[in-house]
C-alpha positions in Angstrom: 117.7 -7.6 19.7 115.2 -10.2 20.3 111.6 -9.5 19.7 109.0 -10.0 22.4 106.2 -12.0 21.9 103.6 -12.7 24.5 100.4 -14.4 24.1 98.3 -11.4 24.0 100.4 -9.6 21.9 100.0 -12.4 19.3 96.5 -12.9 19.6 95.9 -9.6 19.2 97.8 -9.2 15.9 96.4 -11.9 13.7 93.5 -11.1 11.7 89.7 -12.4 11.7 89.0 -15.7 9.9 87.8 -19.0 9.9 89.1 -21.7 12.0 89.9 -25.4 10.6 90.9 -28.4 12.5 93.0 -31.7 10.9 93.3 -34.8 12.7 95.4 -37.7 11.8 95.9 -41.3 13.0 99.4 -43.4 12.2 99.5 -46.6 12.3 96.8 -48.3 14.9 97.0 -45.6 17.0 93.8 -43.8 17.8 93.2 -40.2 17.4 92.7 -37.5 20.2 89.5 -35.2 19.6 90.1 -32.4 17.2 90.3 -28.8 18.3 88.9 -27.1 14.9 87.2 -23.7 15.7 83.8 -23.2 14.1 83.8 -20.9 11.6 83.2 -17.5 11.8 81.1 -16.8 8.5 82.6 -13.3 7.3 83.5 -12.2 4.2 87.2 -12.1 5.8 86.5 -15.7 6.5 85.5 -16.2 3.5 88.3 -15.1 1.4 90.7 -17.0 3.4 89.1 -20.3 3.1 91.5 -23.2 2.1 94.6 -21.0 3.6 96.2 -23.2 6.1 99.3 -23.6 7.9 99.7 -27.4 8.8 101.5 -28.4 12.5 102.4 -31.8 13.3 101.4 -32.6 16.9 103.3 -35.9 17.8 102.4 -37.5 20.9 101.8 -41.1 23.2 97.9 -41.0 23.1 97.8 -44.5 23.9 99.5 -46.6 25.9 101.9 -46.4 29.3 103.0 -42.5 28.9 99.6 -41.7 27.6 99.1 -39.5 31.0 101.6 -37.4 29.6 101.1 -37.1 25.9 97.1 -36.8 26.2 97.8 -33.8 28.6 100.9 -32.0 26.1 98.4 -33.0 23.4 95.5 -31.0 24.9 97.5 -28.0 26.0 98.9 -27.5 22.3 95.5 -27.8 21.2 93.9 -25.5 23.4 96.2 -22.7 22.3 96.2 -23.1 18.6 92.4 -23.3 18.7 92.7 -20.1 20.6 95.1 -18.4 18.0 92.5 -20.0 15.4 89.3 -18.6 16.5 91.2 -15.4 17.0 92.1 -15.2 13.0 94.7 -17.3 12.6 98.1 -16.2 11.6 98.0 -13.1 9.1 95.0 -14.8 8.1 95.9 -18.5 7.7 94.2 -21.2 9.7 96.6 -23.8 11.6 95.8 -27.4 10.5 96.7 -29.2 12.9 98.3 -33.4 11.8 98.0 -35.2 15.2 99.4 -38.8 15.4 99.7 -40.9 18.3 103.5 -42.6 18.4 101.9 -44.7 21.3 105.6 -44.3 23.4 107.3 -46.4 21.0 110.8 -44.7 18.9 110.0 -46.5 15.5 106.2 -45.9 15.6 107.6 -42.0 16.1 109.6 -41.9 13.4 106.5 -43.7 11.2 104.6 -40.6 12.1 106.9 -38.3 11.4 107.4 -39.3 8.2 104.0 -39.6 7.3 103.5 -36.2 8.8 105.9 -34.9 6.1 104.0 -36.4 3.4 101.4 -34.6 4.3 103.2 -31.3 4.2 104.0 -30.1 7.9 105.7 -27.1 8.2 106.6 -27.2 11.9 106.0 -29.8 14.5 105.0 -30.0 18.2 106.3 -32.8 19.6 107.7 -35.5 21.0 106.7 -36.3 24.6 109.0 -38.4 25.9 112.6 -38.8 25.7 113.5 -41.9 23.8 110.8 -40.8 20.7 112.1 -37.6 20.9 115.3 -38.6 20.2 114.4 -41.1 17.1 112.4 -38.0 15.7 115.4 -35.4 15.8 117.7 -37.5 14.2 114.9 -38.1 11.4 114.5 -34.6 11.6 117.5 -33.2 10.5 116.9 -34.1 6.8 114.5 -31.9 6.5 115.4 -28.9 8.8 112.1 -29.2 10.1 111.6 -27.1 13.0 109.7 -28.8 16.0 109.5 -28.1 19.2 108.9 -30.6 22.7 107.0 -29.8 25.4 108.6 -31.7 27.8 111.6 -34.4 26.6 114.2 -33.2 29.2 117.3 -35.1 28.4 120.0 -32.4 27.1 120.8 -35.1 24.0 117.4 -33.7 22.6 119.0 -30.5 21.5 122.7 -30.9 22.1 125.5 -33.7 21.2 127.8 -33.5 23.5 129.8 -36.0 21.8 130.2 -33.9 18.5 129.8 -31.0 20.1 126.7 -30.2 17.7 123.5 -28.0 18.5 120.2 -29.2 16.6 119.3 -26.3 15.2 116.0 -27.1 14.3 114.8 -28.7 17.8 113.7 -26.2 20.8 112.1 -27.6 23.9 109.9 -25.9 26.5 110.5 -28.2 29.5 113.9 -27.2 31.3 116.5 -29.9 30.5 117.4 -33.0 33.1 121.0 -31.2 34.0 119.2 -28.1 34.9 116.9 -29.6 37.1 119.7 -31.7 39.2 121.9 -28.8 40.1 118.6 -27.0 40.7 117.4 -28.9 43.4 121.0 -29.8 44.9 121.4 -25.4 44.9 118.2 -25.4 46.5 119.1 -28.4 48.7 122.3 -26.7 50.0 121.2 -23.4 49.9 118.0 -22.8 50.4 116.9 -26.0 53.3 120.6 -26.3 54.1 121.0 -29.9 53.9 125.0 -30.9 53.7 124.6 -34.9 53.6 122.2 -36.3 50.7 121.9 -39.7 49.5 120.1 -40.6 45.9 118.1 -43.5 44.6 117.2 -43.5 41.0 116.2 -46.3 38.3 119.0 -47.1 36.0 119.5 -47.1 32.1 117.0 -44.3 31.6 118.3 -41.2 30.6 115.9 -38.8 32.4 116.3 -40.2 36.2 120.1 -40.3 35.6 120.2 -37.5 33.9 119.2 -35.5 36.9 120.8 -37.9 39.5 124.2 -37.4 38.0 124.2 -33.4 37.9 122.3 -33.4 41.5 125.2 -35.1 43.1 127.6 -33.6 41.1 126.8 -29.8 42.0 125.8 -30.8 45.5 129.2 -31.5 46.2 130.4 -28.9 44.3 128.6 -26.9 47.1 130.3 -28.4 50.0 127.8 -31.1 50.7 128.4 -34.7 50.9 127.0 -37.8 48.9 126.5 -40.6 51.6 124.8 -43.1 49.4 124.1 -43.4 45.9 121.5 -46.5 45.0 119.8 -47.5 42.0 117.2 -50.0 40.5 115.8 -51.2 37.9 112.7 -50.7 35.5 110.1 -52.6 36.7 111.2 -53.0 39.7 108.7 -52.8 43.2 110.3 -53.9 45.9 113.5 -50.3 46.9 114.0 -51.8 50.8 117.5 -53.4 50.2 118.4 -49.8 48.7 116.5 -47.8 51.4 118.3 -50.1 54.2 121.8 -49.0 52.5 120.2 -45.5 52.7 119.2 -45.4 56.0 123.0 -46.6 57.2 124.6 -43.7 55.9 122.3 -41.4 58.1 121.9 -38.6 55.2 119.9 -35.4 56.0 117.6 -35.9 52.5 117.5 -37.8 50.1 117.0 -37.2 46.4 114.6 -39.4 44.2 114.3 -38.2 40.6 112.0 -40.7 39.5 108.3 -40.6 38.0 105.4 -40.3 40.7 104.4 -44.4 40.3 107.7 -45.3 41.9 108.2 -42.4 44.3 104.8 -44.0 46.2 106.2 -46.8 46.3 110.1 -45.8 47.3 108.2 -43.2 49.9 106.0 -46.0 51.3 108.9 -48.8 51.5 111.1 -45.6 53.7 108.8 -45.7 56.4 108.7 -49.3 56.5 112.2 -49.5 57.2 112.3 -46.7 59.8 113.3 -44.1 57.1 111.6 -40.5 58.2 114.0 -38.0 56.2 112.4 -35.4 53.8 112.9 -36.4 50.0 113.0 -33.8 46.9 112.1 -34.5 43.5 112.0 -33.5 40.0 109.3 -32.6 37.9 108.4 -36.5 37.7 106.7 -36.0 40.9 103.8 -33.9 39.3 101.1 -36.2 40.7 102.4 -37.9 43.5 99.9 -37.2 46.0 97.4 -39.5 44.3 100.4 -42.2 45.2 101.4 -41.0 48.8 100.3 -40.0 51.7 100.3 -37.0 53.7 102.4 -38.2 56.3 105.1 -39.3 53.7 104.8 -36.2 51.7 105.7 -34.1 54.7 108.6 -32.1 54.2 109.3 -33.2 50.9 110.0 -30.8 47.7 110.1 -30.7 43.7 110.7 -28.5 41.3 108.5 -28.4 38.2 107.8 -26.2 35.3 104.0 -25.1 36.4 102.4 -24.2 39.7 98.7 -24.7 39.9 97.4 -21.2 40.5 99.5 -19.2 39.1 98.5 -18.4 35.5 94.3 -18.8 36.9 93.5 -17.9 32.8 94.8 -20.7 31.1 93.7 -23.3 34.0 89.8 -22.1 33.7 90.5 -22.2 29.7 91.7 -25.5 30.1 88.4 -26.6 32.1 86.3 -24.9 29.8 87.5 -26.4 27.0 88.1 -30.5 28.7 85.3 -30.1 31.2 87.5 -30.8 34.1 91.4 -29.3 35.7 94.3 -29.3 33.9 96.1 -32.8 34.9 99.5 -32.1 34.9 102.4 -29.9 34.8 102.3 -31.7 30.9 99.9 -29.0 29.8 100.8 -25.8 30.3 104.4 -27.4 28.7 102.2 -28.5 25.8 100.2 -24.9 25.2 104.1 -23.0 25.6 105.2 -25.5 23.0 102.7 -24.2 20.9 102.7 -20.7 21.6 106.6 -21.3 20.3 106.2 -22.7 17.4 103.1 -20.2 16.4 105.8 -17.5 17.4 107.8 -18.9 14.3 105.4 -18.9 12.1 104.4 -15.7 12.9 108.3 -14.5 11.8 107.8 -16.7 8.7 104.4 -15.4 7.3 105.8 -11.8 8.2 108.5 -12.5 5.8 106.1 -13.0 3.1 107.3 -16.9 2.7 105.4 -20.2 1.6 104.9 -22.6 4.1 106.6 -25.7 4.0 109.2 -24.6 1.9 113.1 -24.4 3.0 112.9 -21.1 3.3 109.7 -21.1 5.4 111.2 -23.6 7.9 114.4 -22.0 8.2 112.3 -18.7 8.9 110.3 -20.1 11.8 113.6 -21.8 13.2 115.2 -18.3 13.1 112.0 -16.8 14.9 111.7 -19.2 17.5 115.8 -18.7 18.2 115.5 -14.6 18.1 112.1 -14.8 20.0 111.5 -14.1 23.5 107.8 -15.2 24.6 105.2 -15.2 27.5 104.0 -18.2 28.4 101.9 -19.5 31.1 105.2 -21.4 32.5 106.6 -17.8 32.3 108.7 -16.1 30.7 111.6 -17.2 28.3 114.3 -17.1 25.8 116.5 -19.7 24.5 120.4 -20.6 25.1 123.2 -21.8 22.7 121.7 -25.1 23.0 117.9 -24.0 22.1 117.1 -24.7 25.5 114.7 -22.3 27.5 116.4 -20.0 30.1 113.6 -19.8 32.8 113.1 -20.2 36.0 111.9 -23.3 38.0 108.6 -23.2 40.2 109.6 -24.7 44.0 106.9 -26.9 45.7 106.4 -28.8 48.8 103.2 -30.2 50.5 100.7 -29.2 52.7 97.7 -31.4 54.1 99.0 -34.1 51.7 98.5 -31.5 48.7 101.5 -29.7 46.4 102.0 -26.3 47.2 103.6 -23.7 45.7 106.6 -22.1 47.5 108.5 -20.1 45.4 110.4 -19.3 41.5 113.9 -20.1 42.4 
């Protein structure tokens, strides 16, 4: 049986202490601000001085994908600080090792490693794909269990090649496959489109990830592919692909890409006298600062978070950062942390000393047999250690995203 674990619930069992923050730099990377709790100044607090569980929290803090790592970065924070000023677990403070990778694969695996040396236990992290999957394969040598907010592509926990599971790597984010038949079921069933065509950029594993498993179960639906374009990184100029689009006269069109580009693509559309709706993945958190109301019209995406519908964690959020929650990134980072505190929890429960094999392999085996609460919602994890949830539906109104409904 799997054991429930919601966020209240595990507040609410950890004891009173003090609260102590660690922040780390690799390489040139700058450091995010540290979430260390003030201390509490009890004799409880007291006596558990110097007993600390160190987290890795591995993110982009700098550079292109920043957006995205700043925001997981502050979410994970948020909620350890919360569990920290709460008491800790059993008593133990989280010390928290934060590096930035700045979006690159080696510098990732330089933090990683330096993260070990200084005796991690768990980690929180990657961001992105690619750094993601330089850090699991570093991982494995150490069985260290870590957890991603938000890296999508199913190679993060799963080689299909050998057939082998990562045992030691859980995400929060659903996975890119998920989201393609997602939005192709929804497509068919749901808005009742039967023609589709898809424009994606090439060579990077989470646009084709869900481009390839959106037309693939959108046919297996009944519907019909009419076009199928791509382009390239970098690239600014999509009307040679949305002309080809436009001649096949399809109903939608599907454009997993990152919000940047889906501006652009959604702009260029018009231009060429294309005026059917698009749907999206959760790259499009953010969009409307790149499109307008007139191009968003009609248009959905599914993504992990709806604003509004966990109201505690956004005013937290506020509280703590003195302004909203950015993106979808966040309430991915604080689940990813609320995960990996779920393992611990198992671990210290079993009387065990952190960072020792027997400690990680604890936490892994907590995180697999858990079932938690989060403010994405509720879930458990699959034979791949991916999350079994479901995916929040939104479209626009007045040029704003909108929640429509968990499908």
């Amino acid at each position: 049986m799997k054991k429930s674990i919601s966020r209240r619930q595990f507040l609410a069992v950890v004891g009173a202490a003090a609260a102590a923050g660690a922040l780390s730099a690799c390489g040139s990377s700058s450091s995010s601000s540290s979430t260390a709790a003030s201390t509490a100044g009890s004799a409880a607090a007291e006596g558990a001085a110097g007993a600390t569980i160190k987290v890795g929290l591995l993110a982009p803090l700098t550079g292109d994908v920043s957006v995205y790592g700043i925001a997981v970065a502050n979410g994970a924070n948020l909620y350890i600080k919360q569990v920290n000023e709460a008491g800790g677990i059993n008593g133990k403070q989280i010390e928290v090792v934060e590096m930035d990778e700045q979006g690159d694969a080696t510098q990732a695996v330089t933090c990683f490693t330096q993260m070990v040396d200084e005796g991690i236990t768990a980690l929180i992290g990657d961001v992105t794909t690619t750094p993601t999957l330089a850090v699991v394969a570093e991982s494995q040598e150490y069985n260290m269990p870590m957890v991603s907010a938000s890296a999508t592509a199913e190679a993060v926990t799963y080689d299909a090649e050998t057939d082998t599971v990562y045992q030691n790597v859980f995400r929060t984010t659903f996975t890119d496959p998920f989201q393609g038949v997602k939005m192709a079921d929804y497509a068919t069933d749901k808005l009742g489109y039967t023609k589709a065509a898809v424009i994606y950029q090439t060579g990077a594993d989470y646009n084709e990830g869900l481009a390839t498993n959106f037309e693939a179960e959108f046919a297996s639906n009944g519907g019909e592919i009419v076009a199928s374009e791509t382009y390239s990184a970098g690239d600014v100029d999509f009307k040679t692909q949305l002309t080809t689009i436009l001649s096949a006269n399809p109903e939608v069109i599907y454009c997993p890409n990152y919000y940047e580009d889906v501006g652009q693509i959604l702009s260029q559309a018009v231009d060429v006298g294309l005026t059917v709706p698009f749907l999206g993945g959760d790259g499009w958190d953010g969009v409307t600062q790149y499109a307008t109301a007139e191009q968003l019209d009609g248009c959905y995406f599914c993504a992990n978070y709806a604003t509004g519908s966990n109201p505690d964690f956004e005013s937290a959020y506020e509280a703590e950062y003195g302004e909203p929650y950015p993106n979808g990134f966040s309430p991915l980072g604080y689940d990813a942390a609320l995960t990996i505190c779920g393992g611990l929890q198992a671990a210290e429960d079993a009387g065990l000393e952190p960072g020792t094999d027997e400690y990680k392999q604890a936490v892994i085996d907590g995180i697999k047999n858990g079932s938690f609460e989060g403010v994405t919602g509720s879930f458990t994890f699959d034979d791949h250690n991916d999350p079994i949830k479901t995916a929040a539906i939104l479209t626009f109104e007045n040029g704003e995203a909108v929640f429509v409904e968990q499908y």
